[in-house]
PDB file of the backbone (N, CA, C, O) and the ligand in Angstrom, with CONECT records:
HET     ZN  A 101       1
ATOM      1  N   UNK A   1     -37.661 -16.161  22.297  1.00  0.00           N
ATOM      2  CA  UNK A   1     -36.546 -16.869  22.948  1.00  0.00           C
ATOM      3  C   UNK A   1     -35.246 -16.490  22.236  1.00  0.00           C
ATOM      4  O   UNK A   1     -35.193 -16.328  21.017  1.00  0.00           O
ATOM      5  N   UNK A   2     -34.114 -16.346  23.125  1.00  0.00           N
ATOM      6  CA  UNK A   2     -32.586 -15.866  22.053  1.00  0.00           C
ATOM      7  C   UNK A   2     -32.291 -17.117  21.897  1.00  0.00           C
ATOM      8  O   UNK A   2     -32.502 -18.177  22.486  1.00  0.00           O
ATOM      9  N   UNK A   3     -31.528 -16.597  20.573  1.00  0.00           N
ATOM     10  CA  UNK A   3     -30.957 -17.767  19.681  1.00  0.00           C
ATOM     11  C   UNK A   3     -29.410 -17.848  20.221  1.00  0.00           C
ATOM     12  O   UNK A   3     -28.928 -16.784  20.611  1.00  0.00           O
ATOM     13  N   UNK A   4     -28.905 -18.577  20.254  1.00  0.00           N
ATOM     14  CA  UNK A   4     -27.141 -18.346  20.887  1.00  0.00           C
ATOM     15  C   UNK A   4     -26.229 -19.224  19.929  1.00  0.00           C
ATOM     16  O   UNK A   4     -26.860 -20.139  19.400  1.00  0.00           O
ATOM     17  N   UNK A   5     -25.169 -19.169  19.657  1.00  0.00           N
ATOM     18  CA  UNK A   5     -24.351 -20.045  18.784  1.00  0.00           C
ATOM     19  C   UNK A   5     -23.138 -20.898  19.599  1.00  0.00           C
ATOM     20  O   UNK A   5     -22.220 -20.361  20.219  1.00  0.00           O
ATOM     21  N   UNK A   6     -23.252 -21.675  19.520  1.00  0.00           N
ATOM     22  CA  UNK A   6     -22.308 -22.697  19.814  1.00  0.00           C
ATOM     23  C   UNK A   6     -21.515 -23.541  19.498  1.00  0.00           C
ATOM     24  O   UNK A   6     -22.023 -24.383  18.758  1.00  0.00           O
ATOM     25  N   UNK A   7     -20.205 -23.748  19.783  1.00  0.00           N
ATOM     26  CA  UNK A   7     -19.033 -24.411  19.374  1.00  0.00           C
ATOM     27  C   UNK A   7     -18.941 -25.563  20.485  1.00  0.00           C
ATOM     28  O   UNK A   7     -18.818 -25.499  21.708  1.00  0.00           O
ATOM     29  N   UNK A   8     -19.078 -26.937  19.349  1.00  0.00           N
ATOM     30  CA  UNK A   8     -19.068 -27.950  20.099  1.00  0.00           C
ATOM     31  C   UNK A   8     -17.236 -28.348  20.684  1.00  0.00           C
ATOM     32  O   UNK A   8     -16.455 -28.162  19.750  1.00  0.00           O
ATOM     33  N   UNK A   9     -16.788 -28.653  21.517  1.00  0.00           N
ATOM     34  CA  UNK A   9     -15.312 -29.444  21.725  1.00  0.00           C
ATOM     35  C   UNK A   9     -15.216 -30.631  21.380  1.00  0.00           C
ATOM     36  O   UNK A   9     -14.153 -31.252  21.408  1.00  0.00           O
ATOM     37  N   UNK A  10     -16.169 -31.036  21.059  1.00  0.00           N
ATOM     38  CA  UNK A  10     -16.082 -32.859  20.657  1.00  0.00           C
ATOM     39  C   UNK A  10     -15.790 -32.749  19.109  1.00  0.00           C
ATOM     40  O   UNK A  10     -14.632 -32.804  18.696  1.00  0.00           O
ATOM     41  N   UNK A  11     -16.822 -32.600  18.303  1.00  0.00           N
ATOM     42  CA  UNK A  11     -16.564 -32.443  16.464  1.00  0.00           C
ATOM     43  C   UNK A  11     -16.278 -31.194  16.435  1.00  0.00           C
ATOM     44  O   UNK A  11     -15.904 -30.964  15.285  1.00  0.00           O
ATOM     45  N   UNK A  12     -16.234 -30.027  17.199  1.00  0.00           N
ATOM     46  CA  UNK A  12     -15.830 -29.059  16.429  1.00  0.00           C
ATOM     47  C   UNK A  12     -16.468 -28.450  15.637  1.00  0.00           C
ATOM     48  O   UNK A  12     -16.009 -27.593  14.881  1.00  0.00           O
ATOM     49  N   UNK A  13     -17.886 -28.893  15.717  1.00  0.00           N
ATOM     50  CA  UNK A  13     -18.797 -27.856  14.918  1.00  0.00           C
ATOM     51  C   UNK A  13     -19.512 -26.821  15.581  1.00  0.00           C
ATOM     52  O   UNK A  13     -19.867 -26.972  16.750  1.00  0.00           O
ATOM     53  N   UNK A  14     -19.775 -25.696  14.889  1.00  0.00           N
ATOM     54  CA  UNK A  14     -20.314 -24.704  15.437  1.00  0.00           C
ATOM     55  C   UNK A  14     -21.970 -24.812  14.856  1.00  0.00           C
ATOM     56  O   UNK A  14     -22.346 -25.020  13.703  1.00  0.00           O
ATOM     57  N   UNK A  15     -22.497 -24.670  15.657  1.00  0.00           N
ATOM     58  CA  UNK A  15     -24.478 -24.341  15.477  1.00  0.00           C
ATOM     59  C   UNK A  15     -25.221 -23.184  15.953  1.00  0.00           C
ATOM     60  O   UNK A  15     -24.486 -22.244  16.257  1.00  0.00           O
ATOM     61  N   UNK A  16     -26.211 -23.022  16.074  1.00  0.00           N
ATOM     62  CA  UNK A  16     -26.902 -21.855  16.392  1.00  0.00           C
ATOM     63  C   UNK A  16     -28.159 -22.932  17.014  1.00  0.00           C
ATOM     64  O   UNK A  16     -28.543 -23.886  16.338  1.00  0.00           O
ATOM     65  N   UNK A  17     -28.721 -22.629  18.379  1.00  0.00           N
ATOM     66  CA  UNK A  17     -29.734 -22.869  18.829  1.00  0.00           C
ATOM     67  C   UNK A  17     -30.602 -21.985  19.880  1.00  0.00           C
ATOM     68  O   UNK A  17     -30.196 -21.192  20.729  1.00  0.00           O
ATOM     69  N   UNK A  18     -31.958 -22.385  19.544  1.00  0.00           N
ATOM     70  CA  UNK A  18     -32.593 -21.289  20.699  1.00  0.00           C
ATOM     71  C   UNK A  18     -32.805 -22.538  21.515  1.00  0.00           C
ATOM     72  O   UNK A  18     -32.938 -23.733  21.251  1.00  0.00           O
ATOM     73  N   UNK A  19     -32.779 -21.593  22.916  1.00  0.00           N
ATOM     74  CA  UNK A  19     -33.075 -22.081  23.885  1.00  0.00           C
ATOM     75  C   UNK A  19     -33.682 -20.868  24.639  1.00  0.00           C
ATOM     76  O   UNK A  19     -33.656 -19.652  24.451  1.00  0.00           O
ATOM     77  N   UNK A  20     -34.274 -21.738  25.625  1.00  0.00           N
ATOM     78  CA  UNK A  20     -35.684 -20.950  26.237  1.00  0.00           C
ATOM     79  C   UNK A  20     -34.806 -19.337  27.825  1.00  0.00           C
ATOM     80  O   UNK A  20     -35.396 -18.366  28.301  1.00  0.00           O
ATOM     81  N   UNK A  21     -33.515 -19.766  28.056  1.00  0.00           N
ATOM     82  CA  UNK A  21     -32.913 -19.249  28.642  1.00  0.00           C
ATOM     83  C   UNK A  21     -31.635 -18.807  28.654  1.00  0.00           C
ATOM     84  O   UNK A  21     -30.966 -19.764  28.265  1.00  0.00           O
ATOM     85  N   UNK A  22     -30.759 -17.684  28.936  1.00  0.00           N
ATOM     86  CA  UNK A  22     -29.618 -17.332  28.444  1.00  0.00           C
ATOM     87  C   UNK A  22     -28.934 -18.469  29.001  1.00  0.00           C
ATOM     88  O   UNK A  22     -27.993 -19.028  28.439  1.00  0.00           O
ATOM     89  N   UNK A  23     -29.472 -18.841  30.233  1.00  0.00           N
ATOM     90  CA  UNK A  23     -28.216 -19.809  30.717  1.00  0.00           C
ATOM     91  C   UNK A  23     -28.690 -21.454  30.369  1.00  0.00           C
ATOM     92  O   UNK A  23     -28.079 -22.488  30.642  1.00  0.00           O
ATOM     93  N   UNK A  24     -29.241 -21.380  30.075  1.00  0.00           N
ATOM     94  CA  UNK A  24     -29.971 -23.046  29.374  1.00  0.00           C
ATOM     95  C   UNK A  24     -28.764 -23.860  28.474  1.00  0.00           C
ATOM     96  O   UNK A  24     -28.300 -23.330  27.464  1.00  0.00           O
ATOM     97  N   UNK A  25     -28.298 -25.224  28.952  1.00  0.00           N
ATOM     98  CA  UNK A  25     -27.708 -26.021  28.182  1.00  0.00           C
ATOM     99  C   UNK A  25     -28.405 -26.337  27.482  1.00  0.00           C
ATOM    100  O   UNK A  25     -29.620 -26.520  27.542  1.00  0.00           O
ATOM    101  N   UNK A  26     -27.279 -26.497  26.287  1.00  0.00           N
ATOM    102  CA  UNK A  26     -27.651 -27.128  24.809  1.00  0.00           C
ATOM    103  C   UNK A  26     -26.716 -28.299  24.477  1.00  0.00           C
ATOM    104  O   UNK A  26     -25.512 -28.414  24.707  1.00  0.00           O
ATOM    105  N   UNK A  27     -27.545 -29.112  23.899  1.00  0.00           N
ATOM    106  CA  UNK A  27     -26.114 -30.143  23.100  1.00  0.00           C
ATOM    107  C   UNK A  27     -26.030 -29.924  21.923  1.00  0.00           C
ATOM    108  O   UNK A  27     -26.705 -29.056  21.369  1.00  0.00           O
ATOM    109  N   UNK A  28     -24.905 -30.918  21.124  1.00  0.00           N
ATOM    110  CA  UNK A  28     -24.311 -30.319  19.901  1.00  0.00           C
ATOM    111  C   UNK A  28     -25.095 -30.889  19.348  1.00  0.00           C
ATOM    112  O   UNK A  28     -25.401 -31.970  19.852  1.00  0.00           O
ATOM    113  N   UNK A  29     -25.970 -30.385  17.775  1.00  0.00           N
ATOM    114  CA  UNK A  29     -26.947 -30.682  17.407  1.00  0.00           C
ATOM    115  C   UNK A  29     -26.143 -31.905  16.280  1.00  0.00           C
ATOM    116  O   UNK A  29     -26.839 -32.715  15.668  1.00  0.00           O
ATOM    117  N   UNK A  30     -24.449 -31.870  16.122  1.00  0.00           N
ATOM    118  CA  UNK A  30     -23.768 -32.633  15.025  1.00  0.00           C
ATOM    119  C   UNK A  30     -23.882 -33.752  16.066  1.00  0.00           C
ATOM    120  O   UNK A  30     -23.996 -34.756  15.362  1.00  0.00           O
ATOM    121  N   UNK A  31     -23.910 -34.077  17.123  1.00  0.00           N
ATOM    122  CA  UNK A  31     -22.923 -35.158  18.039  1.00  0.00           C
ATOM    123  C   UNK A  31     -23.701 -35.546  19.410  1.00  0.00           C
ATOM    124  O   UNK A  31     -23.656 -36.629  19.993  1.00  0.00           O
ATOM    125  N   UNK A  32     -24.338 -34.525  19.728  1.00  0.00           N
ATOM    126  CA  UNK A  32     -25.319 -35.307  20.877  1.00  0.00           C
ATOM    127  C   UNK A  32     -24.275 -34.624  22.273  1.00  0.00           C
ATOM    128  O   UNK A  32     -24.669 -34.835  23.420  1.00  0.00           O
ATOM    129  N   UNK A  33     -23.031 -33.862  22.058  1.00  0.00           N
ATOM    130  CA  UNK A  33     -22.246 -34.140  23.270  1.00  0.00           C
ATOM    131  C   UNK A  33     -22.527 -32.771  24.215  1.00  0.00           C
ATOM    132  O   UNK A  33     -22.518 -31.713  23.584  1.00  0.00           O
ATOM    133  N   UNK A  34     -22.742 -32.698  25.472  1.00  0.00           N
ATOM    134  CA  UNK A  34     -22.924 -31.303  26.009  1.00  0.00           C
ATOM    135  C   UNK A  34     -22.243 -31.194  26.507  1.00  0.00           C
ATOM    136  O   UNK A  34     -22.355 -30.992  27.716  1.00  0.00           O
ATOM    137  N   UNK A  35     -20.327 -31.304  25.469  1.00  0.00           N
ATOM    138  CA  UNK A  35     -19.706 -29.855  25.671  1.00  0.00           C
ATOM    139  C   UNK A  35     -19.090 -29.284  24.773  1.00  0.00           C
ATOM    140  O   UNK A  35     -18.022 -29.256  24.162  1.00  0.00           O
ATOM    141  N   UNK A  36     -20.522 -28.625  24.907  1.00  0.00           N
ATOM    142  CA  UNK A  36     -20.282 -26.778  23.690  1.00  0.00           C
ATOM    143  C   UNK A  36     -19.624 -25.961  24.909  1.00  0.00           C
ATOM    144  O   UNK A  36     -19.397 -26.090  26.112  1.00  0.00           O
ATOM    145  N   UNK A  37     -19.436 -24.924  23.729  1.00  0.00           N
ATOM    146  CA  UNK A  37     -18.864 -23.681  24.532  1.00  0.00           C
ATOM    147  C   UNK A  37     -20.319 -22.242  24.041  1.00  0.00           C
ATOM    148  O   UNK A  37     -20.582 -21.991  22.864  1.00  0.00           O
ATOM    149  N   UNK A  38     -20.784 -21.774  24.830  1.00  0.00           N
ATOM    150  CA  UNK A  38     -21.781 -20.634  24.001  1.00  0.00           C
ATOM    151  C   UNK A  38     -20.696 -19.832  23.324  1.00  0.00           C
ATOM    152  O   UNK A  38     -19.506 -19.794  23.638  1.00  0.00           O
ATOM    153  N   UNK A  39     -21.339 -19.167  22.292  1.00  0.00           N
ATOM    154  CA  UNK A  39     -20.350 -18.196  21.507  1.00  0.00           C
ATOM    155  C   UNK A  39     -21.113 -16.764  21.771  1.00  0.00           C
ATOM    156  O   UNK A  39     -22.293 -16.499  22.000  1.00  0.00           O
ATOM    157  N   UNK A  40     -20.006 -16.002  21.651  1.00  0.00           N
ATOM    158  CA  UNK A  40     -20.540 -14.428  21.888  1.00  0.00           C
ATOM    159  C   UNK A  40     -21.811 -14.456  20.991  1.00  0.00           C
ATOM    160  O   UNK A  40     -21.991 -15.130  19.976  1.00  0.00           O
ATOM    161  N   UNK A  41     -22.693 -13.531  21.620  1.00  0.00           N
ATOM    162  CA  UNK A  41     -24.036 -13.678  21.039  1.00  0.00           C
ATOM    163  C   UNK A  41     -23.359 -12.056  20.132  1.00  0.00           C
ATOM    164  O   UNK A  41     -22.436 -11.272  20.352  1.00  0.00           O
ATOM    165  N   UNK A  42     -24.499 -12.200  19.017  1.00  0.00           N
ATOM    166  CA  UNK A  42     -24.249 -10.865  18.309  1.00  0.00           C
ATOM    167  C   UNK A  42     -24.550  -9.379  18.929  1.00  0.00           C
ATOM    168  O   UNK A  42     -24.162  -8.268  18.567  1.00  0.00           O
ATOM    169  N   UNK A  43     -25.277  -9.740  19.857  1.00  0.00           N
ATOM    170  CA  UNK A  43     -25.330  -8.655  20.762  1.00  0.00           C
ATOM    171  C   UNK A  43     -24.263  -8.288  21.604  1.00  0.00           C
ATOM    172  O   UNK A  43     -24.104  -7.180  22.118  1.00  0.00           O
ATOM    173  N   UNK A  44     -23.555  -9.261  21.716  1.00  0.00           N
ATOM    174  CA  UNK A  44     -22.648  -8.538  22.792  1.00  0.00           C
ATOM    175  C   UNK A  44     -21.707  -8.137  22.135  1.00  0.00           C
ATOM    176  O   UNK A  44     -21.111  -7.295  22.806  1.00  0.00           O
ATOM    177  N   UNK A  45     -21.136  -8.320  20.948  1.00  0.00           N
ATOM    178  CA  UNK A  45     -20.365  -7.856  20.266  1.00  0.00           C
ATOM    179  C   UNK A  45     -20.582  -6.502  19.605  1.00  0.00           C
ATOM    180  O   UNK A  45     -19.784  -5.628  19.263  1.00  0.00           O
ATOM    181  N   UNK A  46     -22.017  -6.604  19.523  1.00  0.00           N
ATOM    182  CA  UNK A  46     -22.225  -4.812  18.878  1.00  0.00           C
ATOM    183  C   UNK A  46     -22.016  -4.279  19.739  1.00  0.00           C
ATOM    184  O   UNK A  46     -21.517  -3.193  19.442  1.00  0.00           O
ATOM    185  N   UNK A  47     -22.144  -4.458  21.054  1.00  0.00           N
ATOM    186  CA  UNK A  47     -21.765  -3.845  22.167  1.00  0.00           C
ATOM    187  C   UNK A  47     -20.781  -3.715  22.515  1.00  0.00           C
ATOM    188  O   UNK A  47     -20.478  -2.677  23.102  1.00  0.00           O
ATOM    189  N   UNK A  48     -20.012  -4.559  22.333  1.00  0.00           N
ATOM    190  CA  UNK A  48     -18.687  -4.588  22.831  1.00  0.00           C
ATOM    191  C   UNK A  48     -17.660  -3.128  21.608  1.00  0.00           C
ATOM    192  O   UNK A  48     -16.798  -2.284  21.854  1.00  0.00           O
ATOM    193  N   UNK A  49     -18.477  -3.588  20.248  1.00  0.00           N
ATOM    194  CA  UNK A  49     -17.903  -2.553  19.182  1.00  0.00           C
ATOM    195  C   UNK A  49     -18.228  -1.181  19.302  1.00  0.00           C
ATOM    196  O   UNK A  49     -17.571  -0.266  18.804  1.00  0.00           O
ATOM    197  N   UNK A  50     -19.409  -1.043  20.071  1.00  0.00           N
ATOM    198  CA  UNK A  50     -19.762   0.218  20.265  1.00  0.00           C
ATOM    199  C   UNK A  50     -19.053   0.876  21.347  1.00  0.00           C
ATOM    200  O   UNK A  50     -18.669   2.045  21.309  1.00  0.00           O
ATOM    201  N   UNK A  51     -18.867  -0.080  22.495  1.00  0.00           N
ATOM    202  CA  UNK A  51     -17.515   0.478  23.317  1.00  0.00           C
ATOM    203  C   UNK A  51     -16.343   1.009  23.109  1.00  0.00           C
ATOM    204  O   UNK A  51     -15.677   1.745  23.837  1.00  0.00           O
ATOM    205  N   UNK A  52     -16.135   0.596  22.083  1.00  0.00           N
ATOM    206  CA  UNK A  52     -14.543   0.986  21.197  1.00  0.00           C
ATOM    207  C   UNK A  52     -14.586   1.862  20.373  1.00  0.00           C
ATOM    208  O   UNK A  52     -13.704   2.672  20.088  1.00  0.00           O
ATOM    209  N   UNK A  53     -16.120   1.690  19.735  1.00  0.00           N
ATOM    210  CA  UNK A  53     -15.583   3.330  18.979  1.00  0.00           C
ATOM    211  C   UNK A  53     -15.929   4.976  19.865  1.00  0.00           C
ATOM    212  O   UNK A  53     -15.509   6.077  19.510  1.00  0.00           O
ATOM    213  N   UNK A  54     -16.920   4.627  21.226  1.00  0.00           N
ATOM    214  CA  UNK A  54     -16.808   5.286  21.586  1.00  0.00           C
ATOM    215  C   UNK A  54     -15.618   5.978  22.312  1.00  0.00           C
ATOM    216  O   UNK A  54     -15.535   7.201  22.427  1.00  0.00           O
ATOM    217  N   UNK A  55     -14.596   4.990  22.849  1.00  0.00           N
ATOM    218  CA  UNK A  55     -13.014   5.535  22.728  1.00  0.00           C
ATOM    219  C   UNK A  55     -12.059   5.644  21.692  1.00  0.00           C
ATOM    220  O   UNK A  55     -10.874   5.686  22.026  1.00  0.00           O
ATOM    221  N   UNK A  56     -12.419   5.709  20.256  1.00  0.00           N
ATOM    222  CA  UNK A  56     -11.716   6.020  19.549  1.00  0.00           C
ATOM    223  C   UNK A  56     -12.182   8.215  19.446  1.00  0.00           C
ATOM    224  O   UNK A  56     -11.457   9.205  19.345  1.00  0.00           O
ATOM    225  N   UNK A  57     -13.707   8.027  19.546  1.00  0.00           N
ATOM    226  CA  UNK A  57     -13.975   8.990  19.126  1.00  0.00           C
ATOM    227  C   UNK A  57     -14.418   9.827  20.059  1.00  0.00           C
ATOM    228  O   UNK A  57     -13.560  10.333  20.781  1.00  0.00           O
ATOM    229  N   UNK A  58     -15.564  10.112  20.239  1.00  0.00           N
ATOM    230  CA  UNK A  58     -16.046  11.436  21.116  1.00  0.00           C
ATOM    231  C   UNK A  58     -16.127  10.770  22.578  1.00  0.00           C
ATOM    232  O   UNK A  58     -17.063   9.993  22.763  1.00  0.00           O
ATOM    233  N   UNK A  59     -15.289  10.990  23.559  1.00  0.00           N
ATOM    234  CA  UNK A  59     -15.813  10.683  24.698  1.00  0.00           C
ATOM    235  C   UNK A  59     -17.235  11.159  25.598  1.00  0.00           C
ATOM    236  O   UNK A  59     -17.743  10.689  26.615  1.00  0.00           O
ATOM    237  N   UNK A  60     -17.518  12.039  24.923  1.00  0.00           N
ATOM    238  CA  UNK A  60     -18.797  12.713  25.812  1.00  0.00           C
ATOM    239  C   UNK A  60     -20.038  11.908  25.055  1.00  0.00           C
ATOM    240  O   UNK A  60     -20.859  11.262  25.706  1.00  0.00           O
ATOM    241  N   UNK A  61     -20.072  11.991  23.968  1.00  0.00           N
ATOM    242  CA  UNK A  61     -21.427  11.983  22.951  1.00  0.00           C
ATOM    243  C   UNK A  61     -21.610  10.232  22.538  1.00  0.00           C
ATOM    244  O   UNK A  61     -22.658   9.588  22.505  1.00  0.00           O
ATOM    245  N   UNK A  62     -20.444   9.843  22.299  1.00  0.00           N
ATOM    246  CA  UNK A  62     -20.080   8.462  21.974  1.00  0.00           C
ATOM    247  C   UNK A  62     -20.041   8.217  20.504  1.00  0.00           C
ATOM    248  O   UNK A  62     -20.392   7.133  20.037  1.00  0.00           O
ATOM    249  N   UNK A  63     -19.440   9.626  19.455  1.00  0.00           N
ATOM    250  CA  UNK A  63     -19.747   9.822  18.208  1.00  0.00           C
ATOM    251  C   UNK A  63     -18.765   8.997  17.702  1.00  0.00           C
ATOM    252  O   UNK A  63     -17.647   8.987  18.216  1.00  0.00           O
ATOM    253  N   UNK A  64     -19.007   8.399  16.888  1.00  0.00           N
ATOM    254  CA  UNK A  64     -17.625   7.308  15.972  1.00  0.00           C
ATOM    255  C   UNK A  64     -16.557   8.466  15.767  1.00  0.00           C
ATOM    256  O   UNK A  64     -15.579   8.485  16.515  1.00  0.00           O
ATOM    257  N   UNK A  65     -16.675   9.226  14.990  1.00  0.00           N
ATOM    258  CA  UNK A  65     -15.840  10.348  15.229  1.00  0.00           C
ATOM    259  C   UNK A  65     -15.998  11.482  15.711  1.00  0.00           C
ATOM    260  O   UNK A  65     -17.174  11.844  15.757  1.00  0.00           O
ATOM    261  N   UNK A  66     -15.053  12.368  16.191  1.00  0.00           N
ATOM    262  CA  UNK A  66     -14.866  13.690  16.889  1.00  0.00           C
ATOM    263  C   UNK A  66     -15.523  14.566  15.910  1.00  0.00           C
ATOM    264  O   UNK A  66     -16.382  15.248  16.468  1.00  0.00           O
ATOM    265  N   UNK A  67     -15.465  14.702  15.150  1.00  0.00           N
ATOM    266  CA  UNK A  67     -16.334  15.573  14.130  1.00  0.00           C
ATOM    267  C   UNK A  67     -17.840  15.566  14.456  1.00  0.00           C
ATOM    268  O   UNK A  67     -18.525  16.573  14.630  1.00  0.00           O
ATOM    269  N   UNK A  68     -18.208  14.436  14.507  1.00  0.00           N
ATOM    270  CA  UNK A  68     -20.020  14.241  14.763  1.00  0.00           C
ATOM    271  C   UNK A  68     -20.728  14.599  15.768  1.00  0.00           C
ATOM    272  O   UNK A  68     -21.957  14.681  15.789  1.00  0.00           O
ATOM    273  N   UNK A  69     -19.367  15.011  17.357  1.00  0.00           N
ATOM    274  CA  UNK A  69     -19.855  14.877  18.382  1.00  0.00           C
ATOM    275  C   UNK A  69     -20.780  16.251  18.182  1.00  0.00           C
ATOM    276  O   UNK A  69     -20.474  17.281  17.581  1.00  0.00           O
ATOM    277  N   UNK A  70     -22.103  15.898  18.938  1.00  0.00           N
ATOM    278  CA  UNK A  70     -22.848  16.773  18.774  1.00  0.00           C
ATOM    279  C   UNK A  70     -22.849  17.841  19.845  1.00  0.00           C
ATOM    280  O   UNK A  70     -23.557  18.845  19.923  1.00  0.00           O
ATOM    281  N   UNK A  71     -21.837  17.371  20.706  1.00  0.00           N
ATOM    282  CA  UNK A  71     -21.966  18.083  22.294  1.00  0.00           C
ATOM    283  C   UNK A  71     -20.179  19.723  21.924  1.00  0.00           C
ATOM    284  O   UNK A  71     -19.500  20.422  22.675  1.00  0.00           O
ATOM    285  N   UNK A  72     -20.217  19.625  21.197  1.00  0.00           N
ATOM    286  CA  UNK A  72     -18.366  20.206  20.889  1.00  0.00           C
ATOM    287  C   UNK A  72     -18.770  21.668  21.230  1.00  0.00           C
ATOM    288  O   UNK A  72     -19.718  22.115  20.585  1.00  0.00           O
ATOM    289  N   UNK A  73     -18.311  22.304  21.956  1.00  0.00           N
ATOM    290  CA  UNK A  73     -17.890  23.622  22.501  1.00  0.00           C
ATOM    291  C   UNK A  73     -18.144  24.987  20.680  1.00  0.00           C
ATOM    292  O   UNK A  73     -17.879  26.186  20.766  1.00  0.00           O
TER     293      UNK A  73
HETATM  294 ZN    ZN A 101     -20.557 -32.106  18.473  1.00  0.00          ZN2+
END
């Protein structure tokens, strides 16, 4: 089951809970209140980082840098 992290709006605390579905409500494990906000899961952020360095660097290969690309003429 993924684990997801969440930021409550009531106390303001942030938690980590699994739940059985990406889209599955959770309440705040400080406060009882269900309204959290989900927080970017760590996956989507490696993803999201891997998007970016593939436009910093090799557009073809997706090399962090132009040097690495393995595809270069
Ligand atoms: Zn709370």
């Amino acid at each position: 089951m993924p684990i997801f992290e969440y930021l409550c709006k009531d106390c303001g605390q942030a938690f980590e809970k699994i739940v059985p579905r990406y889209d599955s409500s959770a309440d705040c494990i400080h406060c009882n209140s269900e309204n959290v906000e989900k927080q970017l899961s760590v996956f989507a952020i490696a993803a999201s980082s891997k998007d970016s360095a593939a436009d910093a660097g090799c557009s073809r290969c997706g090399a962090p840098e132009p040097g690495m690309c393995g595809m270069m003429d």
